[in-house]
DOKE-968476 format. One record per residue (C-alpha): residue in one letter; x, y, z. Coordinates in steps of 0.02 Angstrom, whole numbers. Layout:
// residues N
+------+--------+--------+--------+
| type |      x |      y |      z |
+------+--------+--------+--------+
|    A |      X |      Y |      Z |
...
+------+--------+--------+--------+
//
This chain:
// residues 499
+------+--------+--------+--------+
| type |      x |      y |      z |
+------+--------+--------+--------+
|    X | -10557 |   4560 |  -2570 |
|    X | -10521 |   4560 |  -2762 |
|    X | -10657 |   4481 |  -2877 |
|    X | -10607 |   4321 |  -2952 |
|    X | -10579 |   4431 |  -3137 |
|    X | -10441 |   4543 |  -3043 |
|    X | -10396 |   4401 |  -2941 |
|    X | -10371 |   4292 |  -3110 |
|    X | -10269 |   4461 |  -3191 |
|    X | -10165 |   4490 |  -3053 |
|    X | -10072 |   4321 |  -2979 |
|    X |  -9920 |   4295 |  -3029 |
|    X |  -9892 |   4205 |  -3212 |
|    X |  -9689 |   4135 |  -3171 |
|    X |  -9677 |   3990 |  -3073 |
|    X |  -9540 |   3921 |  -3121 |
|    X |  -9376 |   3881 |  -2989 |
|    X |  -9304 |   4063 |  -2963 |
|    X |  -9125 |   4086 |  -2948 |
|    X |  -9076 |   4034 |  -2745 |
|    X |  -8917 |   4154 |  -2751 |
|    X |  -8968 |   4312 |  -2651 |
|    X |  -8951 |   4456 |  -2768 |
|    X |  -8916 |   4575 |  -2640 |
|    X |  -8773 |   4710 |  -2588 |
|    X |  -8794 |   4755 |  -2398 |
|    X |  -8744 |   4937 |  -2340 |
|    X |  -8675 |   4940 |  -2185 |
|    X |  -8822 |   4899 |  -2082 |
|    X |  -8812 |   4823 |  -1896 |
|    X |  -8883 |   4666 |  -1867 |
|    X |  -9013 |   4646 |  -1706 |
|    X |  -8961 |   4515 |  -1562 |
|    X |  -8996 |   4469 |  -1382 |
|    X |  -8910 |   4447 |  -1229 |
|    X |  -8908 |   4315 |  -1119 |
|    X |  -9001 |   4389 |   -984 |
|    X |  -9070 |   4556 |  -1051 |
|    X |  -9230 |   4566 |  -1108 |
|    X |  -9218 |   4708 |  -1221 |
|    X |  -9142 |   4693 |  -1413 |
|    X |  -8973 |   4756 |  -1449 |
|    X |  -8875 |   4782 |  -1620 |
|    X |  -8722 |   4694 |  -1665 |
|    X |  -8635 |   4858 |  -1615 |
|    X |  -8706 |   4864 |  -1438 |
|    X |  -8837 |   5001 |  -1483 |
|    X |  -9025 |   5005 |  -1391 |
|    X |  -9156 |   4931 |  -1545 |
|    X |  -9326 |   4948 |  -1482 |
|    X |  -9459 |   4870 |  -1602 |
|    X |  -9580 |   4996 |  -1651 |
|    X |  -9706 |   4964 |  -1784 |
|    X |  -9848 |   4875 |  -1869 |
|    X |  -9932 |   4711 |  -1948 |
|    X |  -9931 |   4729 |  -2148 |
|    X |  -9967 |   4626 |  -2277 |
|    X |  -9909 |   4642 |  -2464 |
|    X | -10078 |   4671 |  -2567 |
|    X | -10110 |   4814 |  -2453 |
|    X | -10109 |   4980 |  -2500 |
|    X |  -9922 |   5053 |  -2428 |
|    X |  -9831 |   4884 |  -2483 |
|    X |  -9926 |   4846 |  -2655 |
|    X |  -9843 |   4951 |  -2769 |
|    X |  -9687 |   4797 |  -2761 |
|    X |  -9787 |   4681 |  -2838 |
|    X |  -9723 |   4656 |  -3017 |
|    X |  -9612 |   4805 |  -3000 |
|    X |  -9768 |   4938 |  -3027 |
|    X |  -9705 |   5068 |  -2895 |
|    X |  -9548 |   5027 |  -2810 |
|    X |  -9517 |   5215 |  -2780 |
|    X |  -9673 |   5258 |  -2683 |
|    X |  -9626 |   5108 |  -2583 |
|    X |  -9446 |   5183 |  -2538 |
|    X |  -9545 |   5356 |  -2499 |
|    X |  -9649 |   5242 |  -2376 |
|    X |  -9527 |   5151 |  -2284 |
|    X |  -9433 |   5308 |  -2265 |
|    X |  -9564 |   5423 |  -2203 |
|    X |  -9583 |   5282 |  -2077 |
|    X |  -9405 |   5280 |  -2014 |
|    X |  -9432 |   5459 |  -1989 |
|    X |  -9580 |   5440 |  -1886 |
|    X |  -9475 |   5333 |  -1765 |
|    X |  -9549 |   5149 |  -1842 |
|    X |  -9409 |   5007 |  -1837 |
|    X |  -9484 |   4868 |  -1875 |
|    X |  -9633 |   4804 |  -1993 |
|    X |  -9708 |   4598 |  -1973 |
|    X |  -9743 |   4520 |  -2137 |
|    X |  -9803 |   4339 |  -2206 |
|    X |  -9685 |   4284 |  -2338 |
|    X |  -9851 |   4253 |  -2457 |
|    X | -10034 |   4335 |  -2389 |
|    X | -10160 |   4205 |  -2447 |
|    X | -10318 |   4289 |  -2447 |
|    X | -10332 |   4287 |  -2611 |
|    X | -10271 |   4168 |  -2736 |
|    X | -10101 |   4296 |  -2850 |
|    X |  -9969 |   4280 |  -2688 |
|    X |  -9933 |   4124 |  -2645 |
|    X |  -9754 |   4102 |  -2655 |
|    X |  -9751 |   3924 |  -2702 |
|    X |  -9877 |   3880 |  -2862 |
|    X |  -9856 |   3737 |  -2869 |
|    X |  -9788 |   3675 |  -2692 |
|    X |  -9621 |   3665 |  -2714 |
|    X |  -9579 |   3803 |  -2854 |
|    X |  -9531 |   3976 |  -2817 |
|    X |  -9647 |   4117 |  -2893 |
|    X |  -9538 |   4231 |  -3005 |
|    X |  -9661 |   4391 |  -2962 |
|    X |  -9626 |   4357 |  -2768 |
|    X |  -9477 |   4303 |  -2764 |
|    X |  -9404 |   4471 |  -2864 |
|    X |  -9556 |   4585 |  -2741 |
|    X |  -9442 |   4496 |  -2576 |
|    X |  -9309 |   4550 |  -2648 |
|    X |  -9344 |   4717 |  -2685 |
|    X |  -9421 |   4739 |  -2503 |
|    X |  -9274 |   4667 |  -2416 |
|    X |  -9165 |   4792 |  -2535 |
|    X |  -9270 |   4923 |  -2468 |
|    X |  -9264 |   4910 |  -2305 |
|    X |  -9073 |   4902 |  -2290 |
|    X |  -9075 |   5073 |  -2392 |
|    X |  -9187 |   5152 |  -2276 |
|    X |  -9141 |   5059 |  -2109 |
|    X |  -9301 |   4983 |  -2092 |
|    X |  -9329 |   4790 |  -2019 |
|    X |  -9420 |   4640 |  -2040 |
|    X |  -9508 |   4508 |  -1949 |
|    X |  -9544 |   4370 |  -2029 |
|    X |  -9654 |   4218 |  -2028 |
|    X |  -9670 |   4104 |  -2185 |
|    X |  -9861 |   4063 |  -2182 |
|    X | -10033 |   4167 |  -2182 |
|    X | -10085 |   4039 |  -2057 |
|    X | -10252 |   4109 |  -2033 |
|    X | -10308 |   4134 |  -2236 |
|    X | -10217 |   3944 |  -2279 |
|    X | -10340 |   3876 |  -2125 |
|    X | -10492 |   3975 |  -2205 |
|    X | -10472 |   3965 |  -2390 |
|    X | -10361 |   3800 |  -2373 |
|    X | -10457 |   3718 |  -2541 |
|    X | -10360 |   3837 |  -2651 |
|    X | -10186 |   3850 |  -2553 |
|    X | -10052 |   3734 |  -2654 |
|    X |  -9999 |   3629 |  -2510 |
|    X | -10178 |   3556 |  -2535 |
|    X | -10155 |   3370 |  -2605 |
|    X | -10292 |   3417 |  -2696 |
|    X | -10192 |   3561 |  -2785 |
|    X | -10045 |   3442 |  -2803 |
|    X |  -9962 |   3502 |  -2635 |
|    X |  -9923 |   3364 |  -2485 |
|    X | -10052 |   3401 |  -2358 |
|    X | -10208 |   3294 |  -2365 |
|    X | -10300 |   3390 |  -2223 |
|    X | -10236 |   3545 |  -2141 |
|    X | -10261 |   3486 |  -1982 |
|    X | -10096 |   3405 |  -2013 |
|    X |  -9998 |   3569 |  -2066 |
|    X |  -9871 |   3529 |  -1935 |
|    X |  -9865 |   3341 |  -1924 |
|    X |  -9874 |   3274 |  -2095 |
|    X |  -9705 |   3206 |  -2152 |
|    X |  -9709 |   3271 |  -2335 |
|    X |  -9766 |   3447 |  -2278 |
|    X |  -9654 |   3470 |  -2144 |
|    X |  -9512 |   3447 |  -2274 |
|    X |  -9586 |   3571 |  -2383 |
|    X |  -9607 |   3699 |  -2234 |
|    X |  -9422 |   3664 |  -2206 |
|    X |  -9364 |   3705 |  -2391 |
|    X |  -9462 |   3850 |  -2382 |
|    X |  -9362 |   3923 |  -2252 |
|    X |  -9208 |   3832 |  -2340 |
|    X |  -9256 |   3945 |  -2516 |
|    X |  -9276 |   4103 |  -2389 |
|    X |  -9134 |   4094 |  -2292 |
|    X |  -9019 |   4076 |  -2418 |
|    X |  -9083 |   4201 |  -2527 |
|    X |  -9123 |   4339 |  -2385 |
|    X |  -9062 |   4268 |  -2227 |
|    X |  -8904 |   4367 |  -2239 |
|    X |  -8998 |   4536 |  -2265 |
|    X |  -8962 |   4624 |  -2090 |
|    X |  -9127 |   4710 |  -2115 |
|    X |  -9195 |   4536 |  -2061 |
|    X |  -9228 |   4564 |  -1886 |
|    X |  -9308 |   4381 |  -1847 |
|    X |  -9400 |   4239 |  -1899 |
|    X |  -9566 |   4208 |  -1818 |
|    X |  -9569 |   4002 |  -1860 |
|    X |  -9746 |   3991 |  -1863 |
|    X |  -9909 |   4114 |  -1861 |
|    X | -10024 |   4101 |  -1709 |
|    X |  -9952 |   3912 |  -1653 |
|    X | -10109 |   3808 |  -1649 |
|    X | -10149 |   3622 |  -1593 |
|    X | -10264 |   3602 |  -1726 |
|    X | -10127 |   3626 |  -1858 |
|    X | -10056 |   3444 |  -1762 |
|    X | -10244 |   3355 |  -1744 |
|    X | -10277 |   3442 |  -1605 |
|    X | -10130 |   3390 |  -1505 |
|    X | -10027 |   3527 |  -1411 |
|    X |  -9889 |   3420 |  -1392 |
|    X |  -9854 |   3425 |  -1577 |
|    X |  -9830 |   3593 |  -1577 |
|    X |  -9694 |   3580 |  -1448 |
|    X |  -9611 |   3436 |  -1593 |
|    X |  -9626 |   3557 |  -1732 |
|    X |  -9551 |   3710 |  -1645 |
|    X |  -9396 |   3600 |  -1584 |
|    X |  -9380 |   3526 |  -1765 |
|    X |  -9409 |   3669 |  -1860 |
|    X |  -9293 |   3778 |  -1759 |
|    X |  -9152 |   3656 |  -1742 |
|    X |  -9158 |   3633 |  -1916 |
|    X |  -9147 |   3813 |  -1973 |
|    X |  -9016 |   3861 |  -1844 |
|    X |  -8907 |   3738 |  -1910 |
|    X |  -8941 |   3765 |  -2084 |
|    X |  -8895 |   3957 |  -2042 |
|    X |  -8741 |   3925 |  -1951 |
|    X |  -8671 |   3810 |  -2097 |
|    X |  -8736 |   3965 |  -2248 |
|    X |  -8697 |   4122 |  -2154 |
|    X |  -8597 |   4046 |  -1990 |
|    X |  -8732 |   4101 |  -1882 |
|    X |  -8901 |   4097 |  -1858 |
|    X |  -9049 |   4239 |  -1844 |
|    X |  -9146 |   4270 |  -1717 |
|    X |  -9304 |   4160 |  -1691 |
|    X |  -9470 |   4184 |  -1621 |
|    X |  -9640 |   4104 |  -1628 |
|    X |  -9800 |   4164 |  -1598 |
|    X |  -9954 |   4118 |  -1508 |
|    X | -10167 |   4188 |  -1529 |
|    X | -10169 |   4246 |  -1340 |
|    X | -10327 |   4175 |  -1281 |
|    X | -10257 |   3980 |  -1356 |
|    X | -10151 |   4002 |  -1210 |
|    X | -10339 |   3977 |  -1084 |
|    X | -10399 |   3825 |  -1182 |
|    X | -10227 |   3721 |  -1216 |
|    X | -10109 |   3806 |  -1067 |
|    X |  -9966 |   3677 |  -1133 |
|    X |  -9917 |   3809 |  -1274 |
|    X |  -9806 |   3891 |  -1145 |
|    X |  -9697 |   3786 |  -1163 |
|    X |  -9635 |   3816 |  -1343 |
|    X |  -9711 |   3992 |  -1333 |
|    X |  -9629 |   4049 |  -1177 |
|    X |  -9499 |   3947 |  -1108 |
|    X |  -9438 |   3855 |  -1273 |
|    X |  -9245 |   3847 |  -1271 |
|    X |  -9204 |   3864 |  -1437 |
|    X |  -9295 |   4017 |  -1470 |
|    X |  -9230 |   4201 |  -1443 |
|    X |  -9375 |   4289 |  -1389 |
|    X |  -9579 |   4285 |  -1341 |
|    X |  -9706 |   4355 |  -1436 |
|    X |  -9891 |   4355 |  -1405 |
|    X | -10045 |   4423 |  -1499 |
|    X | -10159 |   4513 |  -1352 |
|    X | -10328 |   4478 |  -1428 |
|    X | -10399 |   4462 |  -1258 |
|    X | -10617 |   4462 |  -1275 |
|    X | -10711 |   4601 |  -1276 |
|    X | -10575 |   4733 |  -1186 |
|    X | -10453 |   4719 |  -1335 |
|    X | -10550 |   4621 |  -1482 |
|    X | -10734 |   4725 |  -1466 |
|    X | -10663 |   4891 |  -1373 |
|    X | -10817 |   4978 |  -1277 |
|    X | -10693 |   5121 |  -1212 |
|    X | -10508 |   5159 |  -1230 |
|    X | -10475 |   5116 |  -1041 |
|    X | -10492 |   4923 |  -1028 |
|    X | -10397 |   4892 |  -1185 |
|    X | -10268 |   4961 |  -1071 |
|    X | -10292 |   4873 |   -900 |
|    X | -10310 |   4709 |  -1007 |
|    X | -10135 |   4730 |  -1111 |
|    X | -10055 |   4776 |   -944 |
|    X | -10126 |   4618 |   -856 |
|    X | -10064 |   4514 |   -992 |
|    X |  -9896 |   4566 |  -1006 |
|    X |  -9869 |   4531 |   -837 |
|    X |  -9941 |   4369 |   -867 |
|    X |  -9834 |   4335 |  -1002 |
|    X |  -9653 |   4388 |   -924 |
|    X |  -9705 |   4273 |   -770 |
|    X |  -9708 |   4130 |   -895 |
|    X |  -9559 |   4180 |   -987 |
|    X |  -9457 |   4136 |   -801 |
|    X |  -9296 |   4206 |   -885 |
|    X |  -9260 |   4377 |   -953 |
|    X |  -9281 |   4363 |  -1140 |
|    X |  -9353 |   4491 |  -1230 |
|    X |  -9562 |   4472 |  -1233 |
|    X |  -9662 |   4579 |  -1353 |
|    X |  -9851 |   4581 |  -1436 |
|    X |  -9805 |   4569 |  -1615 |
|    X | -10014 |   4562 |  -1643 |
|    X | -10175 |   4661 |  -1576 |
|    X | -10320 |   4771 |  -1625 |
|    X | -10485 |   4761 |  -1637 |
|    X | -10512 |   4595 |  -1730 |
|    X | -10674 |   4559 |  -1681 |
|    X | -10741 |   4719 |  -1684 |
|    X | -10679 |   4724 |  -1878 |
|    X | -10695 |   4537 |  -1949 |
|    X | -10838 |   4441 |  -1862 |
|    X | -10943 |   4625 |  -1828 |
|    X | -10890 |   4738 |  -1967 |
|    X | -10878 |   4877 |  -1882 |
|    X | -10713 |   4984 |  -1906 |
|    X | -10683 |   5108 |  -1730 |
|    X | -10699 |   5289 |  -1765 |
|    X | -10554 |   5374 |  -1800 |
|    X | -10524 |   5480 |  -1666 |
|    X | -10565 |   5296 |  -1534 |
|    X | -10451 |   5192 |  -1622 |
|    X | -10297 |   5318 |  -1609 |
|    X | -10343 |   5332 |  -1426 |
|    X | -10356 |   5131 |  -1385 |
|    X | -10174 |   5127 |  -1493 |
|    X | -10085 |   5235 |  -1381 |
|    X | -10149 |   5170 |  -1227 |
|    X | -10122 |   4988 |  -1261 |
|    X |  -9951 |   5044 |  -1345 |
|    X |  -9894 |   5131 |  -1180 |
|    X |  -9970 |   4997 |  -1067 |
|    X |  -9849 |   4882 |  -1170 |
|    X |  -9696 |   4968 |  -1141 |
|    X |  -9726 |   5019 |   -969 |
|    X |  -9759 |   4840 |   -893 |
|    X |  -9602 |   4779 |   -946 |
|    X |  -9621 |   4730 |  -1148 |
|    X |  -9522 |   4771 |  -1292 |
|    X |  -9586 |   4915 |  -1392 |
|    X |  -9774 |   4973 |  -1384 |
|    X |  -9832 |   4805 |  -1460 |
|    X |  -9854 |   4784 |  -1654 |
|    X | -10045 |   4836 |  -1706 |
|    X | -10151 |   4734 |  -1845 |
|    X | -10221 |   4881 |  -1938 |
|    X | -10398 |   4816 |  -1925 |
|    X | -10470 |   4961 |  -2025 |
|    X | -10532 |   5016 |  -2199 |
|    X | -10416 |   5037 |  -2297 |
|    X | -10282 |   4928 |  -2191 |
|    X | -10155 |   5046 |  -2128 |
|    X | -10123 |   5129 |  -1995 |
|    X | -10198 |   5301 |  -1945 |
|    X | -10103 |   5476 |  -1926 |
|    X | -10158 |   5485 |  -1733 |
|    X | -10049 |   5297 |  -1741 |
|    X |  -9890 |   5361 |  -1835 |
|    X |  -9901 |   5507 |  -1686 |
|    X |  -9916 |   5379 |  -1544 |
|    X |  -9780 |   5279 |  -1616 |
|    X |  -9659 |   5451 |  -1651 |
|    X |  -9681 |   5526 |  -1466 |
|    X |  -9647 |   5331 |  -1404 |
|    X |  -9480 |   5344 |  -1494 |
|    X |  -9435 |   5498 |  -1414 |
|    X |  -9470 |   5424 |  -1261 |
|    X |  -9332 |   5277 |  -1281 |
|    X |  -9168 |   5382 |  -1243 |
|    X |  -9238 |   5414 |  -1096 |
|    X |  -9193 |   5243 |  -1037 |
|    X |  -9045 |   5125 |  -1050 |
|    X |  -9108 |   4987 |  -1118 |
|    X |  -8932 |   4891 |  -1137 |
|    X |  -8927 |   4882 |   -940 |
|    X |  -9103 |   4878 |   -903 |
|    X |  -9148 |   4721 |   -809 |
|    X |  -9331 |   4714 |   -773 |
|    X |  -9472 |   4658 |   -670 |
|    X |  -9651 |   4689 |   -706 |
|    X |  -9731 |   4816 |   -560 |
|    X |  -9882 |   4839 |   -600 |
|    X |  -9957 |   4770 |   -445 |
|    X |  -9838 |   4840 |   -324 |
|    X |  -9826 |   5016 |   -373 |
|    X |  -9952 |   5146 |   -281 |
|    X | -10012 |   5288 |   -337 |
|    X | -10103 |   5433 |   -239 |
|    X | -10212 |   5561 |   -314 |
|    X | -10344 |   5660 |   -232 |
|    X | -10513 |   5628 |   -285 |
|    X | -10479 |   5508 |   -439 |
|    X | -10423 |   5336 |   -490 |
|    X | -10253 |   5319 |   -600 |
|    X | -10202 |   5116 |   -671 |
|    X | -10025 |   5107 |   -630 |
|    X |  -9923 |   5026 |   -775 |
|    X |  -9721 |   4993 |   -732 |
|    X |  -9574 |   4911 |   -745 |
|    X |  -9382 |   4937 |   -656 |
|    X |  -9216 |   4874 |   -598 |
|    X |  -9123 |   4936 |   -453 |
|    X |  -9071 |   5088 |   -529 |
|    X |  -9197 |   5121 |   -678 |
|    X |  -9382 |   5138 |   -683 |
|    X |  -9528 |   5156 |   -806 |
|    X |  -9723 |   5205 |   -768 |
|    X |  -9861 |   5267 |   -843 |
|    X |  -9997 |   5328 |   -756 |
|    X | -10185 |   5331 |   -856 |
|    X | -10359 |   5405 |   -771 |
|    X | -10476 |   5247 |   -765 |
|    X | -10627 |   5294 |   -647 |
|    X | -10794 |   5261 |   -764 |
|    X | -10809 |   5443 |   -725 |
|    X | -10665 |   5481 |   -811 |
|    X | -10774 |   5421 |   -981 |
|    X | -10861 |   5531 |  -1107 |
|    X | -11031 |   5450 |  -1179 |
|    X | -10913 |   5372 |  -1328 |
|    X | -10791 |   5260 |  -1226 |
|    X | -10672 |   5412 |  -1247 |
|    X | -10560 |   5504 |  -1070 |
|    X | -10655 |   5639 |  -1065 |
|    X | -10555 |   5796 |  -1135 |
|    X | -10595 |   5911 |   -987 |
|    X | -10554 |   5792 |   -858 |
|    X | -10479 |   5934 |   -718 |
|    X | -10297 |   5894 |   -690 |
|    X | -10241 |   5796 |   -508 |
|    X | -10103 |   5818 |   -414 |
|    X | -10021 |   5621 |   -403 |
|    X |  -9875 |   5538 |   -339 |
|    X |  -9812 |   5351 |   -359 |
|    X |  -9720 |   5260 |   -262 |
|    X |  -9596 |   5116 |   -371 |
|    X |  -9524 |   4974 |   -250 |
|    X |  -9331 |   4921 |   -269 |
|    X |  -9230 |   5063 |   -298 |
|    X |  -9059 |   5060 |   -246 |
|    X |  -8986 |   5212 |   -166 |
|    X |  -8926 |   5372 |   -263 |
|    X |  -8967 |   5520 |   -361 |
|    X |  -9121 |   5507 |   -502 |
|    X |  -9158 |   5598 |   -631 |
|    X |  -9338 |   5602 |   -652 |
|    X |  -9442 |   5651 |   -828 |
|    X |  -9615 |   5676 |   -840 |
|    X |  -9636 |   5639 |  -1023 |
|    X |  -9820 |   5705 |  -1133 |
|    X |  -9880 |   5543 |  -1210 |
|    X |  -9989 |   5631 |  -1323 |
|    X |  -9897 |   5787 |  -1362 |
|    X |  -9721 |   5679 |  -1388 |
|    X |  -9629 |   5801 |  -1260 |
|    X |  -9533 |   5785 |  -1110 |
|    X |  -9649 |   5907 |   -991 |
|    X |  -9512 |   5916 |   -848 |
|    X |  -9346 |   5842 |   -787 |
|    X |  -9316 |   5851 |   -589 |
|    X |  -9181 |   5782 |   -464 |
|    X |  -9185 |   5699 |   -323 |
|    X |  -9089 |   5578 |   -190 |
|    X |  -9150 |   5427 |   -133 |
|    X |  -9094 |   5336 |     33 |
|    X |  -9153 |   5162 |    -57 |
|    X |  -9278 |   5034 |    -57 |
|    X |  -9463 |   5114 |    -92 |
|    X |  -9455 |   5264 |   -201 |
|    X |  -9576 |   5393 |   -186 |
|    X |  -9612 |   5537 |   -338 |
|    X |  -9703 |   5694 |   -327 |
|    X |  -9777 |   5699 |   -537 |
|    X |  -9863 |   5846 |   -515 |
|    X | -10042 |   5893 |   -582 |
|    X | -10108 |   5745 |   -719 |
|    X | -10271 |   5758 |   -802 |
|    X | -10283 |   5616 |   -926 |
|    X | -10104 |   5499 |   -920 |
|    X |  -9930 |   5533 |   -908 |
|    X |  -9780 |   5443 |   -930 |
|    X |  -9618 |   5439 |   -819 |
|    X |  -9414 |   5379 |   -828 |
|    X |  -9324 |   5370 |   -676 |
|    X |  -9149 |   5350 |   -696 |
|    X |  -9005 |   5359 |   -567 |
|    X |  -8854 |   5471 |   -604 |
|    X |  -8655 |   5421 |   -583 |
|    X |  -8607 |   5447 |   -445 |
|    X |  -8498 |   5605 |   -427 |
|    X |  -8306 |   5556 |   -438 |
+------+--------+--------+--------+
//
């Protein structure tokens, strides 16, 4: 947090109406899309996209250097290095209002100068390097907490006269919707926009504590910006909305617009289940719980759109306890919530809030998040159809317990196998580093008959470890791995048949 001096040097000083007229050239960069009935991302050239990446925010440290133009090269350097390391994807709030020198309105209702020109050097950016953003308009959570400065505030001139009527007051919901007019038009035709989450962490108390005026403002919001989209660019981007995970318990009528809403494209949830994945005691039950809930949330979804965390970490742990996870922990918890993700059926290994000091992600992450993008050709995700397993796939190892996360089709598979006895734990929460290898098998329901290539893939290492064949007579599949110690992941994929 900034003290009010540095606060008072550093917001922005031009608030007058910026130019609307997007200001910028687009290389030749594919757009993202879905399919009716494929719950995986595609590009507008029928390529796999996978959405690999993080939560970031615009006064942190990698993204800071746009503000005002002070290092747009170390920026570049950034988004590159994490194109290399297999990231596709980065979620951002158009303005980050924990402090008081980003708001992109100031005054509601006129565009910042200093943001506008920092969006537009971002979205420049990422077409150059091939990078993509999500994007949702508000800091929901800092506007709720620090709402007495935020300019929608009556108070501060704006329309709101209590923000428990974000998403029902008249006069605000027409400034929400000429925020996303002023967006759209100037970056909506950037194809390194990848979606629009509509609104932060969906909330009854934004509507007076009423869940059914969340389901209004989702349907008006959404109708409004498709159609606005479809009459500036002749089509519309892809849109999202997101949902705090554990909102779902206490007001269960959020599925609706979360899960099942028919104008959006695609689910997203933030996993910030209590005390496995928001206070972590060990780096196994993170695991379990992001499994559990991802099978949760693809039985709501009832159709096969894409569903994907696009929020987790340690929130708890960090905010309410202060308490930032060791180093070597935290990298551990990533990757095993990250493969838990993909295996049980979601898109991508989930999108982590850093939660740390300073806010970024570690070097163990960028690792986790490289090896998980060498693990993606493995798979054809443009015919790849589906259905959580979790539950119905066995596994058998002598002498020790494995969690069995997976997903398949009838002719493609994905698992990933993780030690979870308690004796599998060091002192620390950590799998214990000399845990003796296992010989294991699994056994994956609904395979069709053929030949499959099978790859045991190194989670941490990045590496495929081995690639075997073997027929199947159908139905129940049954895989010797081999000798595991600590987790392994593993593609099954049948082969043409021979002509």
């Amino acid at each position: 947090m900034l003290s009010p001096l540095t606060e008072e040097s550093e917001r922005c000083e031009e608030t007058r109406d910026a130019d609307p007229r997007p200001a910028l050239s687009h290389p030749p960069l594919a757009r993202i899309e879905c399919r009716p009935g494929l719950p995986y991302f595609v590009t507008s050239t029928g390529e796999a996209w996978t959405p690999i990446g993080h939560n970031d925010a615009i006064d942190w440290p990698e993204l800071k250097g746009l503000f005002r133009r002070r290092d747009i090269e170390g920026v570049r350097r950034h988004l590159q290095d994490l194109r290399d390391r297999g990231v596709t994807c980065i979620r951002l709030m158009l303005e980050y209002a924990q402090g008081r020198h980003r708001f992109l309105e100031r005054p509601a209702g006129t565009f910042a100068r200093n943001m506008v020109q920092l969006w537009d050097d971002l979205f420049r950016l990422c077409e150059e390097t091939g990078m993509r953003l999500l994007v949702t308009p508000f800091d929901t959570f800092f506007t709720w907490r620090h709402w007495r400065h935020h300019p929608y505030n009556r108070v501060n001139g704006g329309p709101t006269a209590d923000r428990r009527q974000l998403i029902t007051c008249p006069q605000t919901r027409d400034a929400i919707k000429r925020r996303f007019e002023f967006a759209t038009r100037r970056w909506g035709a950037s194809p390194a926009l990848f979606a629009w989450d509509l609104w932060n962490e969906l909330h009854p108390a934004h509507g007076g504590d009423d869940p059914a005026a969340c389901i209004d403002f989702v349907s008006d919001i959404s109708r409004f910006l498709r159609d606005l989209e479809q009459r500036v660019h002749g089509r519309g981007n892809l849109q999202t909305v997101s949902v705090f995970g554990p909102e779902l318990l206490r007001s269960p009528a959020l599925c609706e617009p979360v899960f099942r809403h028919p104008g959006l494209d695609f689910v997203n949830t933030h996993l910030y289940e209590k005390d496995t994945i928001d206070n972590p005691r060990d780096t196994v039950a993170p695991a379990i719980a992001a499994g559990r809930l991802m099978r949760e949330a693809l039985a709501e979804t009832r159709d096969q759109r894409p569903v994907f965390d696009s929020e987790h970490g340690p929130i708890h742990s960090f905010i309410d306890l202060h308490r930032t996870l060791p180093e070597p922990f935290d990298d551990e918890y990533f990757r095993h919530i990250q493969w838990a993700h993909l295996a049980s059926g979601g898109a991508g290994g989930g999108m982590r809030w850093p939660n740390r000091h300073p806010h970024v992600l570690t070097r163990g992450m960028r690792r986790a998040q490289k090896a998980l993008a060498d693990f993606l050709p493995l798979v054809d995700w443009t015919g790849f159809g589906r259905r959580n397993l979790n539950q119905e796939g066995e596994v058998f190892a002598a002498g020790a317990y494995f969690a069995v996360f997976a997903c398949g089709d009838e002719t493609q598979a994905i698992a990933w196998l993780l030690r979870s006895g308690r004796e599998s734990l060091a002192p620390g929460g950590m799998l214990r580093s000399e845990l003796a290898p296992v010989q294991v098998s699994i056994a994956l329901p609904g395979l069709c008959a053929g030949r499959y290539r099978v790859t045991r893939f190194d989670t941490r290492e990045g590496r495929i470890l081995e690639a075997t064949e073997h027929a199947h007579p159908g139905g129940r599949l049954s895989i010797e791995v081999g000798a595991v110690g600590r987790d392994i992941a593993i593609a099954l994929r049948r082969l043409p048949a021979a002509s």
